[in-house]
C-alpha positions in Angstrom: -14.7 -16.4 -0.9 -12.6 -17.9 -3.8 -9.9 -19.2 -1.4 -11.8 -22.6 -0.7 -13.1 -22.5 -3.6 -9.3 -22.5 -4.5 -8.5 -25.5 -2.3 -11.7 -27.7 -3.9 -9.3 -28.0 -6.8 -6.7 -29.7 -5.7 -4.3 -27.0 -6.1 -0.1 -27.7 -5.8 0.8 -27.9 -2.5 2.6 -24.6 -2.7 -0.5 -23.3 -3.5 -3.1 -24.5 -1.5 -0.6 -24.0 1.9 -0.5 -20.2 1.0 -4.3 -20.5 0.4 -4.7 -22.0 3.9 -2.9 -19.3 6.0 -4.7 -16.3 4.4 -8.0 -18.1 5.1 -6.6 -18.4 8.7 -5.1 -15.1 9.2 -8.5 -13.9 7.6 -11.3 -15.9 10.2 -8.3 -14.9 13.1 -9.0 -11.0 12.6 -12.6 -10.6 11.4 -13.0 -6.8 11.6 -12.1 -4.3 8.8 -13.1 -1.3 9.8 -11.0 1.6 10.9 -11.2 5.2 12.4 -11.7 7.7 10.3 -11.9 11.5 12.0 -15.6 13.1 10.9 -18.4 15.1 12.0 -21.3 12.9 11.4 -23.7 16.1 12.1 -22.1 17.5 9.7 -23.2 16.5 5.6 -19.9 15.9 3.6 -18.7 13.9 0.7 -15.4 12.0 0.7 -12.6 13.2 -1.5 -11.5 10.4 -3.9 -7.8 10.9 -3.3 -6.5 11.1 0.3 -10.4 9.6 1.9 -11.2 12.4 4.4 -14.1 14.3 4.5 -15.0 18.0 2.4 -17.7 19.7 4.7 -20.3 21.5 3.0 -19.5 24.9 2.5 -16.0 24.0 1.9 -14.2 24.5 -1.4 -14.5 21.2 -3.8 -12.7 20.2 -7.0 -14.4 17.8 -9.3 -13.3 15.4 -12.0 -14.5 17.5 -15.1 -15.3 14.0 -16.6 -17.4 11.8 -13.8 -17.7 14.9 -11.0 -16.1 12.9 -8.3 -14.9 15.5 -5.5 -11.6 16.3 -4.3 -9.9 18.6 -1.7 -8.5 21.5 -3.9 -4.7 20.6 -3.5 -5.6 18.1 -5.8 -6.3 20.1 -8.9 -4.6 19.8 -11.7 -4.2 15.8 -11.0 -6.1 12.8 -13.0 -9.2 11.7 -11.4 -8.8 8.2 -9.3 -11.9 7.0 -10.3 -11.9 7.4 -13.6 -8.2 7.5 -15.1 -9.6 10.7 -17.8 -11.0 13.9 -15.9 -8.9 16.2 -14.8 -9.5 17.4 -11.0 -10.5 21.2 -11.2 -10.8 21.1 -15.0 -13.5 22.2 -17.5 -15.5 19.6 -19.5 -18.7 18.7 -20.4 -18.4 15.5 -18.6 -20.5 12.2 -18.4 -23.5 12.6 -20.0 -26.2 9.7 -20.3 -28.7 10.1 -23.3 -31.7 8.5 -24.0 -32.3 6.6 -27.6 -33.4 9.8 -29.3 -30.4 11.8 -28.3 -31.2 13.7 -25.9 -29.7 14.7 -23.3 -31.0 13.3 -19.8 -30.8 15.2 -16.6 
């Protein structure tokens, strides 16, 4: 969206022939989807570090600071998503709370 938005400003040539080609080589493959192997009967949330599915029933880590889920191999490690939790750790985590204080659920 900002590449010829890019080119509407008269950019250096260097720049606006790089601009062109990823515009092309962007309309030339308009698809970004890929396979991913899941059960969709099955309910599951994706872990945040290697993207495949944790079926319900199946042992989850979360970030002890947002409670994003992750396979278990992964505890120990700093959550992805937000760069503080640890995965597998104990915290209180993210709480929201309204102007009073108090705590909201």
């Amino acid at each position: 969206a900002h590449l010829p938005r890019l080119l509407e400003l008269n950019p250096k040539p260097e720049f606006a022939q790089t601009a062109r080609k990823v515009i092309q080589a962007c309309e030339s493959d308009l698809t970004d989807d890929f396979t991913m192997a899941y059960d969709e009967r099955n309910p599951f949330v994706v872990c945040n570090k290697s993207f495949v599915p944790i079926y319900r029933g199946s042992e989850i880590a979360y970030s002890s600071f947002c409670r994003a889920p992750y396979l278990p191999k992964f505890k120990g490690a700093v959550c992805e998503v937000d760069g503080i939790g640890q995965v597998g750790g104990e915290g209180t985590g993210f709480s929201e709370v309204d102007a009073d204080g108090k705590f909201l659920s």
